[in-house]
N, C-alpha and C positions, 0 to 999 in steps of 0.2 A: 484359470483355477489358481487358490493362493498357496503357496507353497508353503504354511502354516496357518492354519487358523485356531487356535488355542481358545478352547472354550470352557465353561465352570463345569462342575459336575456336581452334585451334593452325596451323602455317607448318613445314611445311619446306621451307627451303634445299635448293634443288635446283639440283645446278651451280654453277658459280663464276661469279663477276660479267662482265657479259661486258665481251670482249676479240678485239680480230681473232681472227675462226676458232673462239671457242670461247664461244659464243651459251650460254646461261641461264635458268634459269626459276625459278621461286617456286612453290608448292602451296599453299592455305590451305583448309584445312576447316572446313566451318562446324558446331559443335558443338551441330547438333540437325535433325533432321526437317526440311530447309529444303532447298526446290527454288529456287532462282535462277532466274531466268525473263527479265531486261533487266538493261541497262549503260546508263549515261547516256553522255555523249557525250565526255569526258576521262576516262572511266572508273575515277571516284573515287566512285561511288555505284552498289550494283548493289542489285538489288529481286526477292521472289519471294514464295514462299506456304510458310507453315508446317505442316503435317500439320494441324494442327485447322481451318487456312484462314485463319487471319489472314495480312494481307500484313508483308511485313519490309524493314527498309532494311539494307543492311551495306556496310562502308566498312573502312578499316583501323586509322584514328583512333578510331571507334566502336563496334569488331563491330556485332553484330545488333540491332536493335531492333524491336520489334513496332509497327508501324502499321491494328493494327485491321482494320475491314470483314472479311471473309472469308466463301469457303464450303467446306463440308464438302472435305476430298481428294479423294474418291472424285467429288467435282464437275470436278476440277479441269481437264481437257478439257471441258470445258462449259461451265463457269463465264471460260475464259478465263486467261491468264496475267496478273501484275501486271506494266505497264507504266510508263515515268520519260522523261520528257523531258531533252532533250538537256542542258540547266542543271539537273536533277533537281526544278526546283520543279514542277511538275505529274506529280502519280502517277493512275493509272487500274486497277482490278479487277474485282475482282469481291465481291458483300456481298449476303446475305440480305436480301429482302425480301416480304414475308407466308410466309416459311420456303423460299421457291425461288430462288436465285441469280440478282443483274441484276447487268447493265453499272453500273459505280461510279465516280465520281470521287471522291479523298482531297480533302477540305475541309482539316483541320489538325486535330491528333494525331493522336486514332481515329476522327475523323468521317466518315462518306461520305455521297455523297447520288448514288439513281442515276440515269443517264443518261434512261434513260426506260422507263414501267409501262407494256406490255401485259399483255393474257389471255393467260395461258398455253396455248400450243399443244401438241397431240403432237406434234405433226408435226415439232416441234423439238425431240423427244429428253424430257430430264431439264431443261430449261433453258427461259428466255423469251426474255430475251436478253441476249451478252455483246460482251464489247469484246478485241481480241487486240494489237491494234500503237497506236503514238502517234508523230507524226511529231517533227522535232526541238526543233521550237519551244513543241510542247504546246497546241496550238491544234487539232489535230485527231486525233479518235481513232476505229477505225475496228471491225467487226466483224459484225453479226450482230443482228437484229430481227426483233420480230414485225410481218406485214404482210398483212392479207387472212388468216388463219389459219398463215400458213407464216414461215419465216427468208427473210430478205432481205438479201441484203449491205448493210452500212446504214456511214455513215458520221457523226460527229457534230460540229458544228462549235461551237470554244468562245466564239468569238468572239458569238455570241448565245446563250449559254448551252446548249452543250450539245447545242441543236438536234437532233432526227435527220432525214436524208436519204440515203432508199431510193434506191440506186444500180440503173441498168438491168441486169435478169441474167432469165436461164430459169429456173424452178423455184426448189428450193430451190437460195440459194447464199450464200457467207459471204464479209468482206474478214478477209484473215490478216494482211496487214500493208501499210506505206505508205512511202513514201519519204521520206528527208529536210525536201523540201521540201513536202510533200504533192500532188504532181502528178499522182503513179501510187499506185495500190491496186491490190495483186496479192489474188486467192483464187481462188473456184472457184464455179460453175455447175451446174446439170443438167437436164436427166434423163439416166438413167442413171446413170454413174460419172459421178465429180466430174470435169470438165471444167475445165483453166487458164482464166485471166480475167485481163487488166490492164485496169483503168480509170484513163485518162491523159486530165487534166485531164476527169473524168465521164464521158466515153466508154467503151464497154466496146469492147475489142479481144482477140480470141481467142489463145491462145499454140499455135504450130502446129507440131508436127514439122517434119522435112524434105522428108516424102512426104506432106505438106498434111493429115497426122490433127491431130485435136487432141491437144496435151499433158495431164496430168494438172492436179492441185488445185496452185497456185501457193504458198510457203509464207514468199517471204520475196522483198525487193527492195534492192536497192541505192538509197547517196544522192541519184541524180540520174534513178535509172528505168529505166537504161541495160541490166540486169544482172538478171535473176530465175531465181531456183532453187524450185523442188518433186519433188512424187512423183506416179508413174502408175500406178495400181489398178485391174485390171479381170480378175477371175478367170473370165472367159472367155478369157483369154489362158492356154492352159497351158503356156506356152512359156516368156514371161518374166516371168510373176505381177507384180510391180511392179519397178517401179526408180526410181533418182535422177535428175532434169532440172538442166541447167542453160541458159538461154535469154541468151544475146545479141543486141541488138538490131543489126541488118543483116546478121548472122552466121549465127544458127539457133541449134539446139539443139544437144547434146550427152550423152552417160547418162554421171552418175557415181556408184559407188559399185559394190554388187551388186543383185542382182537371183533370181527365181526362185522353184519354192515346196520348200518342207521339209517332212517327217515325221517330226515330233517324237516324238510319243504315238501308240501301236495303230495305228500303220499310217495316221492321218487326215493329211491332207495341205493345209497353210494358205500363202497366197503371205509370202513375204518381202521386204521390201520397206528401200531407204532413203529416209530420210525427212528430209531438210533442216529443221531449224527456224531457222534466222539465216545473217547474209550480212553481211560489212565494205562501207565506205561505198565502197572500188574494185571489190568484185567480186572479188577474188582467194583470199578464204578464206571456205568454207563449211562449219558445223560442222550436227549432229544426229543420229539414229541408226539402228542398223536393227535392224528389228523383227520380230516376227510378229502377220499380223492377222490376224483373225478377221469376218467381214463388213462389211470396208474401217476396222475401226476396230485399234486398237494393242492385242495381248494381251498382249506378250512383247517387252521393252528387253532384247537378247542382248547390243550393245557400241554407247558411242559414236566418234564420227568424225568426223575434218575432213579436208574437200577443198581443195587450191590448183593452182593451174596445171603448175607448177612439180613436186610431190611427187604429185601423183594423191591418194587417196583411203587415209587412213591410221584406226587406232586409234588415239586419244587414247595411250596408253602407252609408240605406233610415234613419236608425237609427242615426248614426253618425252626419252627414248631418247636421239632425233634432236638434242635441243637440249643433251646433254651430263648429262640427268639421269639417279639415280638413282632409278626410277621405283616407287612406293611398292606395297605388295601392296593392291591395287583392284580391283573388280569396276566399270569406268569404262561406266554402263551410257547415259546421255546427254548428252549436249552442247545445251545449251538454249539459249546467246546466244553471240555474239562481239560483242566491240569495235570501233568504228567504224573503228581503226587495225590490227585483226587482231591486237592481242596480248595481250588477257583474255579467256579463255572460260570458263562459265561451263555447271556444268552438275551431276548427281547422279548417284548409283552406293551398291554396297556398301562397305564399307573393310573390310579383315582381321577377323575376330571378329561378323560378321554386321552386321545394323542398315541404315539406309539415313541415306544424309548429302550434302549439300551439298558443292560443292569449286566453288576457283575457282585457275586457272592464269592466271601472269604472264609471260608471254615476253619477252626482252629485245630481242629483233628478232618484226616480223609473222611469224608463221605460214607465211606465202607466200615469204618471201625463201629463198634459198640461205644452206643450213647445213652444219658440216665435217662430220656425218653422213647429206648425202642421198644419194641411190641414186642 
């Protein structure tokens, strides 16, 4: 693997620079097989995984670069998304190890070393285990272990290298992501369907509807802990197949997005579901997509999405639009990070002419603010 490979990217100029009332964006596409997956914390350094699995850094001074480790695409839910701390010096993945995908930390160029070697389990899928979030300081990263034969919520601390420590949970269960300060770990629990989960400062606390059910799998948290959004999956629901959550602390819950199931093909009928994967460090903008699953797992990326208080629950295009753009002919099929600040999001789709590619949006104001085209 090369320990650089520096590729073109192309920009369009979308909208005019902004100016009271008439807010702005940027487009940039990344010119090649690159899912973006994290933003570091000034959002000068964004990170993801290349079709063959290597991880990538891309900036605007640099384009892309290839940072080694990887595992196969087709891992890529499994294996975990590539992770950057909030100063971008600490990256975390995912990288082959005796040919099955582990939790990895970036040493320096293309080196990784993983977090930690179990036996591999069925029980945990195609994978042993992986790493999904890193909080801002890069001292703790969080995810998924082998424990007793099963996945664990596991969290790994870098301050003694790396450490891992099984977090308390039922059954199988995974941490998706951590807060800024690393206080709260939001994922999911079971038996059954994946059951929401915060574990704040260690403690596991349940995330509960309003009629005291539990919420679904937890998929992403705010900087202080305050603020968690996921998705609710249980196709004995034939009502409202899955939907989007978003959790306020002393407030409750709330559904955004859609919800329900579809019949795509002969007549079979699969829930649909949105699916949050990221959250800004206030809580006010939540991007990711919605899908169709197939036994709770993701078959089918139809359109990405971001939600704020303010605008409700938009298409990435509804977005553009909104911000005075000229909005490019895309197939914008997810939205994989936002920006701490709400105004780079980051995410992959088709472009005109087939192919799949990376893209990354620049907004000149948050996401969340009021713009001279909301509703």
């Amino acid at each position: 693997m090369t320990l650089r490979a520096a590729l073109c990217f192309a920009v369009l100029a979308l909208g005019a620079p902004s100016t009271a009332g008439e807010p702005g964006a940027r487009f940039y596409v990344l010119d090649a097989v690159a899912v973006p997956t994290d933003i570091n914390g000034d959002a000068s350094l964004i990170v993801g995984r290349f079709a063959n699995g290597e991880s990538f850094a891309w900036s605007l001074e640099r384009g892309l670069e290839s940072l080694g480790g990887g595992c196969s695409y087709s891992n890529f839910t499994q294996g975990g998304p590539t992770s950057v701390s909030a100063d971008g010096n600490v990256i975390v993945g995912c990288d082959l190890n005796g040919g099955r995908p582990h939790a990895a930390h970036r040493l320096s160029g293309s080196s990784w070393w993983p977090l930690s070697l179990q036996s591999y389990s069925r029980a945990c899928g195609l994978y042993n285990n992986a790493v999904y979030d890193l909080n801002a300081e890069g001292n703790l990263a969080v995810g998924s272990s082998i424990e007793d034969g099963g996945c664990r919520a596991t969290a790994w601390d870098f301050e003694i290298w790396w450490t891992p420590r099984v977090l308390p949970s039922v059954g199988f269960s995974r941490a998706n992501a951590v807060s800024r300060d690393g206080r709260t770990i939001v994922g999911f629990e079971t038996p059954f369907w994946r059951r929401g989960v915060a574990w704040v400062d260690g403690e596991p606390m349940p995330l509960l509807r309003d009629d005291g059910g539990r919420l679904g799998e937890a998929r992403a948290v705010n900087a202080d802990g305050t603020v968690v959004t996921g998705s609710h999956y249980d196709p004995r629901d034939s009502v409202n197949g899955g939907f989007g959550w978003i959790w306020r602390r002393g407030i409750g819950a709330q559904r955004i997005g859609s919800s329900g199931f579809i019949s795509p093909v002969n007549g079979a009928t699969f829930p649909a579901n949105t699916l949050p994967n990221s959250i800004s460090d206030d809580g006010t903008v939540v991007v990711g997509t919605f899908a169709r699953l197939i036994g709770g797992t993701v078959s089918t990326h139809y359109h990405a999405f971001v939600w704020t208080p303010s605008h409700g629950y938009e298409r990435i295009g509804t977005l553009l639009h909104r911000y005075g753009a000229q909005v490019p002919d895309w197939d914008f099929r997810e939205a994989t990070a936002v920006s701490a600040d709400g105004r780079v999001i980051v995410g992959w789709g088709a472009p005109e002419g087939g192919g799949l590619s990376g893209w990354v949006i620049v907004l000149d104001r948050p996401a969340a603010e009021e713009t001279s085209g909301a509703r």
